[in-house]
LUMMI-455959 format. One record per residue: z, y, x of N, C-alpha, C in turn; residue number from 1. Coordinates in steps of 0.02 Angstrom, whole numbers, plus 50000, padded with zeros to 5 digits. Layout:
<rs>
R:n.w:n.v:n.u:ca.w:ca.v:ca.u:c.w:c.v:c.u:k
R:Z:Y:X:Z:Y:X:Z:Y:X:NUM
...
</rs>
This chain:
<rs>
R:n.w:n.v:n.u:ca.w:ca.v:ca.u:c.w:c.v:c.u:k
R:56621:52789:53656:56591:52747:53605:56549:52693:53639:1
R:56594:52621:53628:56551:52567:53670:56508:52591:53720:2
R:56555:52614:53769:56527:52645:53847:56510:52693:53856:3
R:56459:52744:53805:56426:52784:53804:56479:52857:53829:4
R:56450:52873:53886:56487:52917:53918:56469:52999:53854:5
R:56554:53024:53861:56546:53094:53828:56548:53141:53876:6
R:56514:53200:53829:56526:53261:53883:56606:53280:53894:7
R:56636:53312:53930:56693:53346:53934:56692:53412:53954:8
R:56729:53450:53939:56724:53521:53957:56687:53527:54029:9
R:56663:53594:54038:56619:53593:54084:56649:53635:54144:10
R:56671:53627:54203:56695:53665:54232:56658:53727:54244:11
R:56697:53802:54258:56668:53860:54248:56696:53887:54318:12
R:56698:53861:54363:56710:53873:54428:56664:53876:54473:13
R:56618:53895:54440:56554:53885:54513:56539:53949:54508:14
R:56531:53992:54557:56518:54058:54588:56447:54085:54564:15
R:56439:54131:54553:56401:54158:54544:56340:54130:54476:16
R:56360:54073:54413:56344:54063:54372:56341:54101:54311:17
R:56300:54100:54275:56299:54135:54225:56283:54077:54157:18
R:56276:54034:54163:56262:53981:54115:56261:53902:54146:19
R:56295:53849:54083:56292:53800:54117:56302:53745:54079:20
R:56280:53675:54064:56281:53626:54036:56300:53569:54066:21
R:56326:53526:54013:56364:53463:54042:56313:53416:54077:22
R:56293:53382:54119:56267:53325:54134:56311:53277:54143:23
R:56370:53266:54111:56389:53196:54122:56462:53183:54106:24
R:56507:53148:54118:56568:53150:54087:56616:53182:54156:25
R:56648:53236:54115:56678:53283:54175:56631:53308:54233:26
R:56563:53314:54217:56540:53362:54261:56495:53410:54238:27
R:56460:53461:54281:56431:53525:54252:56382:53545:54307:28
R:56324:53561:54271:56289:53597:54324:56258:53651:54277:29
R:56271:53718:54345:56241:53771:54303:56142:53784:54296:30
R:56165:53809:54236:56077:53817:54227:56022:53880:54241:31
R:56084:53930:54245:56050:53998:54281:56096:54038:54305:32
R:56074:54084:54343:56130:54105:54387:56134:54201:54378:33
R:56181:54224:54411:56189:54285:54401:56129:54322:54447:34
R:56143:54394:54462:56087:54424:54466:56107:54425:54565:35
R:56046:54431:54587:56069:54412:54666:56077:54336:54702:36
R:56096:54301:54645:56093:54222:54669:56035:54179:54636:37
R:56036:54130:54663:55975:54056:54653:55991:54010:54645:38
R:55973:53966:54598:55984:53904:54581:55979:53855:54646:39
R:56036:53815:54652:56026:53766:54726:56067:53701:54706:40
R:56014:53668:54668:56082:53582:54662:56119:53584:54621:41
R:56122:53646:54561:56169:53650:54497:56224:53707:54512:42
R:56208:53726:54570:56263:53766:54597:56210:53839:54618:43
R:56241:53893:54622:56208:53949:54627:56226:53985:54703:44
R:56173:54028:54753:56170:54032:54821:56167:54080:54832:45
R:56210:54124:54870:56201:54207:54856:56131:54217:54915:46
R:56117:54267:54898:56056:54294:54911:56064:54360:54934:47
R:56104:54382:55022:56145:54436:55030:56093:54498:55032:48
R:56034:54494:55053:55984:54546:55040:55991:54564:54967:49
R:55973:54540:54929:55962:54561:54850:56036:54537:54807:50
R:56083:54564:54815:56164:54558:54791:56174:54615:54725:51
R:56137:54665:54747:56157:54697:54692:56154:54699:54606:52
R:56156:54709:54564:56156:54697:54494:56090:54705:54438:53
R:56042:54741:54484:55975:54763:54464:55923:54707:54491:54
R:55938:54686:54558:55897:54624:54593:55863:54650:54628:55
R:55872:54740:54653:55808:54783:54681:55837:54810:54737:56
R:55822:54785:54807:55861:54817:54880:55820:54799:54904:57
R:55811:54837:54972:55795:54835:55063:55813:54777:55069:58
R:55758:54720:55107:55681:54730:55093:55642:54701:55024:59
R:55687:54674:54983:55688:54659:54924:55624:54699:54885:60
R:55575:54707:54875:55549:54769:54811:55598:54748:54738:61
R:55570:54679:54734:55585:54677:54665:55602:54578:54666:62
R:55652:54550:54626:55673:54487:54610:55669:54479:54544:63
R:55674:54398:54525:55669:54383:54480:55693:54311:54469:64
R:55732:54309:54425:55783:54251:54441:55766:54207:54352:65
R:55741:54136:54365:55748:54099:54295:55769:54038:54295:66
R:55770:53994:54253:55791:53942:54246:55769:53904:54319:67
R:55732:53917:54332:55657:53851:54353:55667:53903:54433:68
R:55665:53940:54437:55650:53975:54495:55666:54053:54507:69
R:55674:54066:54555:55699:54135:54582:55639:54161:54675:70
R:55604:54218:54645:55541:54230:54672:55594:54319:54668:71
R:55549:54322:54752:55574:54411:54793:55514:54417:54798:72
R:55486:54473:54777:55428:54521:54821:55459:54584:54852:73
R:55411:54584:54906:55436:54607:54969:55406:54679:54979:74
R:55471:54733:55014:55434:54779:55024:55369:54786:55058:75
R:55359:54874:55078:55296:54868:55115:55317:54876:55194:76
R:55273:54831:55243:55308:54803:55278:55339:54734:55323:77
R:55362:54710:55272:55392:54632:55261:55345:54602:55235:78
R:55333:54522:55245:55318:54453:55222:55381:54418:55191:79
R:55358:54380:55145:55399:54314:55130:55379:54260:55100:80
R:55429:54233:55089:55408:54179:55065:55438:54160:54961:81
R:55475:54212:54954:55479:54225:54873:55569:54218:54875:82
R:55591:54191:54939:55678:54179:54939:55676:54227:54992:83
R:55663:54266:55034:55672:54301:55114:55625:54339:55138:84
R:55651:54395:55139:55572:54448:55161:55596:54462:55237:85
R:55566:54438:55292:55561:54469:55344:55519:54531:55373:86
R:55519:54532:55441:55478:54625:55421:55404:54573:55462:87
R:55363:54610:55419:55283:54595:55468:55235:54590:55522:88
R:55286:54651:55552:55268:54670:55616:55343:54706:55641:89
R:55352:54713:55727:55408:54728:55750:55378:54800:55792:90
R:55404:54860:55789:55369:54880:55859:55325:54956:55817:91
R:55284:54995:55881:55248:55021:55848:55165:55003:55849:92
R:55135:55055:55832:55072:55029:55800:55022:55023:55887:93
R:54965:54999:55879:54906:55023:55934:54899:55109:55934:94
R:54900:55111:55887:54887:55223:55890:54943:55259:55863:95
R:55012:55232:55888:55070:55245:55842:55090:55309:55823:96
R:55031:55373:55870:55061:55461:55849:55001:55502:55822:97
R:55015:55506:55779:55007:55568:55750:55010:55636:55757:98
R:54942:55668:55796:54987:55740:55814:54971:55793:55751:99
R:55025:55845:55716:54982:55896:55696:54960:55941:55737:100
R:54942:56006:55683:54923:56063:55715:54982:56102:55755:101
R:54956:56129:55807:54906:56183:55827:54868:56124:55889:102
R:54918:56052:55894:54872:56030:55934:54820:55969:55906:103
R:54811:55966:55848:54755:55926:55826:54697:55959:55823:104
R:54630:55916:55848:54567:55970:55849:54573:55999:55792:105
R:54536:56065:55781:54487:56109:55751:54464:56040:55695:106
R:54476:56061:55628:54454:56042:55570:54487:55994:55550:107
R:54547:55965:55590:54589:55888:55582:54678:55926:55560:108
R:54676:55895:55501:54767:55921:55508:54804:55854:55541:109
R:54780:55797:55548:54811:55752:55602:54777:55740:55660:110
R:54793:55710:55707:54754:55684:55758:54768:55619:55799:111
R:54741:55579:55810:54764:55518:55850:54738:55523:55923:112
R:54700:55585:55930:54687:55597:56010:54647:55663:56031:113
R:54701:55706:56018:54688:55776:56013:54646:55795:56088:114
R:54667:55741:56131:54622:55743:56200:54551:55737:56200:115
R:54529:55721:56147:54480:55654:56128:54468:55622:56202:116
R:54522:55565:56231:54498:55531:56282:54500:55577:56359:117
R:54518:55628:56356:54541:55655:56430:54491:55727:56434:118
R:54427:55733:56366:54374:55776:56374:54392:55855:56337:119
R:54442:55869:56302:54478:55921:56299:54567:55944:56319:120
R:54542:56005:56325:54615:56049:56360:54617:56093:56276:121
R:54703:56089:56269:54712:56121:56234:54714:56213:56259:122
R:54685:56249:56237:54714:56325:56272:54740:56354:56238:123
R:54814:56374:56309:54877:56413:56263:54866:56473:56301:124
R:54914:56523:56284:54925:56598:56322:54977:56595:56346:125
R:54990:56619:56419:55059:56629:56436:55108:56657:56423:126
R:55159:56612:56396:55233:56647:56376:55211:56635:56284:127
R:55175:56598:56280:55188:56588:56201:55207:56519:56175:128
R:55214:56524:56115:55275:56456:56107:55204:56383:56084:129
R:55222:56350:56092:55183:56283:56068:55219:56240:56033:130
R:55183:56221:55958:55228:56187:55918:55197:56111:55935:131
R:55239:56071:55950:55225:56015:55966:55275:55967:55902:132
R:55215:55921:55856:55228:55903:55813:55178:55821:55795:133
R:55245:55773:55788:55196:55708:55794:55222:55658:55737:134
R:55201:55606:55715:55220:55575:55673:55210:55507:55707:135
R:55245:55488:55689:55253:55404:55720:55259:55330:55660:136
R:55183:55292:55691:55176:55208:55638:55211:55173:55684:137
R:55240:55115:55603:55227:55060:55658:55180:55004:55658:138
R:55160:54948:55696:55104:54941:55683:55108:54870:55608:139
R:55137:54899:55563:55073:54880:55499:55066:54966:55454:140
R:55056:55007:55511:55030:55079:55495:55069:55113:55447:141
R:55142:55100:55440:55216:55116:55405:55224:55197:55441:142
R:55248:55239:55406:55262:55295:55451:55358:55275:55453:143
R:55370:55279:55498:55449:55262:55518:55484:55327:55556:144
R:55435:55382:55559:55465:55471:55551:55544:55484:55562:145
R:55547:55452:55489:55631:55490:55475:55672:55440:55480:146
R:55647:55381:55493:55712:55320:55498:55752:55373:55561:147
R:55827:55347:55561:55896:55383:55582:55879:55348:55660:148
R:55844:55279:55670:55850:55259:55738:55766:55272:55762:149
R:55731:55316:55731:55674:55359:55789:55685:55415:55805:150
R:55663:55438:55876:55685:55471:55902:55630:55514:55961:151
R:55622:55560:55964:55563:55582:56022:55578:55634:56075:152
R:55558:55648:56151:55553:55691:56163:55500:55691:56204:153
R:55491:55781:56220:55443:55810:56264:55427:55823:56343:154
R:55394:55792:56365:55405:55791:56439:55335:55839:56469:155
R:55333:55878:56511:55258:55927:56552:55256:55889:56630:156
R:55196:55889:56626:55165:55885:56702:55126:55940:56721:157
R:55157:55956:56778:55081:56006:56807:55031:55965:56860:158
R:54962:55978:56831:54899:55958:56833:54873:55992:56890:159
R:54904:55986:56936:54868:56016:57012:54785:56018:57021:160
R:54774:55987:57014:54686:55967:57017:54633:55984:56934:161
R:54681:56000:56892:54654:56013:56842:54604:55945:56796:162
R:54634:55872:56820:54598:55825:56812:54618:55789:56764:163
R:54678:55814:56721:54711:55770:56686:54740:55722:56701:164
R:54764:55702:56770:54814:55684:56806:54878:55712:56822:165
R:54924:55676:56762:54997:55719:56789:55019:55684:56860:166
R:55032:55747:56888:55042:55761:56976:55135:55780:56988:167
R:55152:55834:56936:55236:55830:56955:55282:55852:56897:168
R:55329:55816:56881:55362:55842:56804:55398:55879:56811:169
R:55400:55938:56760:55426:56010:56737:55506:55990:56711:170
R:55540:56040:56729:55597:56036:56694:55585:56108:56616:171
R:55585:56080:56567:55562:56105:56500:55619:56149:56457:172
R:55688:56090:56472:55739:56136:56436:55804:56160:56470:173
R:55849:56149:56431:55902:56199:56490:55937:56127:56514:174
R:55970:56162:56565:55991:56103:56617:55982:56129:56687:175
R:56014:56077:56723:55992:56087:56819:55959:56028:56824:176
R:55938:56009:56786:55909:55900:56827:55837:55930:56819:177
R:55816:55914:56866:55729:55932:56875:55701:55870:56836:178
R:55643:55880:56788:55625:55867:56729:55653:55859:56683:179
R:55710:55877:56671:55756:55890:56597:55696:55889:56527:180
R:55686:55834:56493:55647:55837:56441:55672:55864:56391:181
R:55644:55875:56350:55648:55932:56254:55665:55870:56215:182
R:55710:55869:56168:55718:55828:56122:55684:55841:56072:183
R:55669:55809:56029:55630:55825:55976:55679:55826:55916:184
R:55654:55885:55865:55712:55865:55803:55664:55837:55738:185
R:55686:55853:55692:55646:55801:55642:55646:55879:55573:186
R:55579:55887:55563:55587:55951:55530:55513:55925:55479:187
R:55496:55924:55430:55448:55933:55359:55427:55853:55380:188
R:55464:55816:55404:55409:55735:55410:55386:55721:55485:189
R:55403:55769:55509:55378:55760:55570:55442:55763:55646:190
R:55441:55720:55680:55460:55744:55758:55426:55814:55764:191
R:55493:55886:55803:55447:55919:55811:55495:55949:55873:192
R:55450:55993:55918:55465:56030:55975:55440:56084:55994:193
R:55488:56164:56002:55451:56216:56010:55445:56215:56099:194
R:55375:56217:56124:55371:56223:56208:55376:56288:56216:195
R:55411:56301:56266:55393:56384:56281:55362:56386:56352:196
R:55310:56384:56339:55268:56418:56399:55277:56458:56455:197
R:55341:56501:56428:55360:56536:56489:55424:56477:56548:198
R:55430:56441:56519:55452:56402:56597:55401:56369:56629:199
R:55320:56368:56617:55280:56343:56664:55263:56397:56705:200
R:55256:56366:56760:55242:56427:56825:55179:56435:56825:201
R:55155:56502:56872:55077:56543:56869:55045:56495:56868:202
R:55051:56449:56941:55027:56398:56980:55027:56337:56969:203
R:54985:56273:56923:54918:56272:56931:54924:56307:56857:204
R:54851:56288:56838:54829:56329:56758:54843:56234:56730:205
R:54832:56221:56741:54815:56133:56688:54900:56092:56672:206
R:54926:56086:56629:54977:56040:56607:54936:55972:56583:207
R:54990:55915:56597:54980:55870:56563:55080:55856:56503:208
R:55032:55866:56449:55101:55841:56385:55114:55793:56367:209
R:55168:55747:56359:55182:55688:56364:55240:55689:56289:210
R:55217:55649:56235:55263:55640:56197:55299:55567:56205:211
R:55351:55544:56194:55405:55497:56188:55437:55475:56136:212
R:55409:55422:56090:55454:55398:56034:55483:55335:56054:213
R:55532:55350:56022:55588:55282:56036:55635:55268:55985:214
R:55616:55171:55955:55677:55154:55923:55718:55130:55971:215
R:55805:55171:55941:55842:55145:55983:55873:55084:55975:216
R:55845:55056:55900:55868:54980:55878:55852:54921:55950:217
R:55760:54937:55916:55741:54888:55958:55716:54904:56034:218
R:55732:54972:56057:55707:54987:56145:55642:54997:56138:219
R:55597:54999:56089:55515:54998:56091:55493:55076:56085:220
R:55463:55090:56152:55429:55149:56142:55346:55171:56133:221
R:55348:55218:56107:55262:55248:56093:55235:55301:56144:222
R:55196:55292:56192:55186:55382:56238:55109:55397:56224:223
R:55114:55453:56227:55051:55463:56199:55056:55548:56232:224
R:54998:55576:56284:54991:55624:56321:54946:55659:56294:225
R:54919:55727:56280:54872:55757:56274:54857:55831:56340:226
R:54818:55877:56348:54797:55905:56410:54814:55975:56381:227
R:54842:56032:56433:54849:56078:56409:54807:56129:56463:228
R:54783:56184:56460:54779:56229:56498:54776:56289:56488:229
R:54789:56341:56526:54815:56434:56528:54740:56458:56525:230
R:54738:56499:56450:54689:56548:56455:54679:56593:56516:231
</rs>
């Protein structure tokens, strides 16, 4: 009509649209988009973190998709910026273990330094078992325990001098390789390892215990030693 451009059907070929209006003669831009994608230029942008049909995935907490805008909050963990949650921190923490009992002091069911600093020996009896049990942060103080890629084991020193100086490493489990370390398995939340005491020899009285966490994603490990010695 004397120039005046009409609408024409609106093409319905754009991916991941869920609604859409004419702007112009033979063209279309959509106005909101399905669940998982974002509005970008009339056209909609998948969003491969948050794809699924609810808008709620790893590291995703929660999305929200409208006309005007599409905003992610982020697990715990991750930063973003409301389109992309990256993680916050990589790695583990400054105090990344957790020990329980039987080796966390007297009155603590956790401990972050059952040594306190090199000034206690734990005392065991010979030939009895030691439950060695630790929990592992990372450092934005996440427990990452049971993720499938942490992993720990147990390594002994004998403490010749009784100084809390490990002096020579124990072979702990079965094997012929001298220091053969304990793997740890993963039992109530925790890395855990039964020591048996009876493969440390008479000679000296003082161990030094050495735990080992490791992601095998990223190669980053946690060690963290505490002091043992023979009633």
């Amino acid at each position: 009509m004397n120039g005046v451009p009409t609408c024409t059907a609106c093409d319905a070929a754009i991916a991941g649209c869920a609604a859409m209006s004419c702007t112009g003669p033979g063209a279309s831009e959509c106005t909101a988009c399905l669940p998982g994608y974002r509005l970008d230029a009339g056209g909609c942008v998948n969003i491969d973190e948050c794809s699924d049909s609810t808008d709620t995935c790893s590291p995703f907490a929660s999305c929200t998709d409208t006309l005007s805008s599409f905003e992610c909050a982020c697990n715990s963990g991750y930063t973003g910026d409301g389109m992309t949650c990256t993680p916050s921190c990589v790695g583990f923490g400054a105090d990344p273990l957790l020990w329980g009992q039987p080796l966390a002091r007297n009155g603590q069911t956790e401990d972050t330094d059952p040594s306190a600093g090199g000034t206690l020996k734990y005392r065991y009896q010979k030939g009895r078992t030691i439950l060695v049990k630790v929990r592992a942060l990372d450092c934005s103080s996440v427990d990452i325990t049971s993720q499938p890629n942490v992993g720990g084991t147990v390594h002994v020193y004998a403490d010749l001098s009784c100084d809390g100086v490990a002096d020579q490493k124990l072979q702990i489990d079965r094997g012929t390789r001298t220091g053969l370390p304990g793997t740890m398995d993963k039992a109530d939340g925790f890395l855990a390892y039964n020591l048996n005491t009876k493969v440390f020899p008479s000679s000296p009285a003082c161990f030094v215990l050495e735990v080992v966490v490791r992601d095998t994603i990223t190669g980053n490990e946690a060690r963290e030693k505490t002091l043992l010695q023979r009633k």
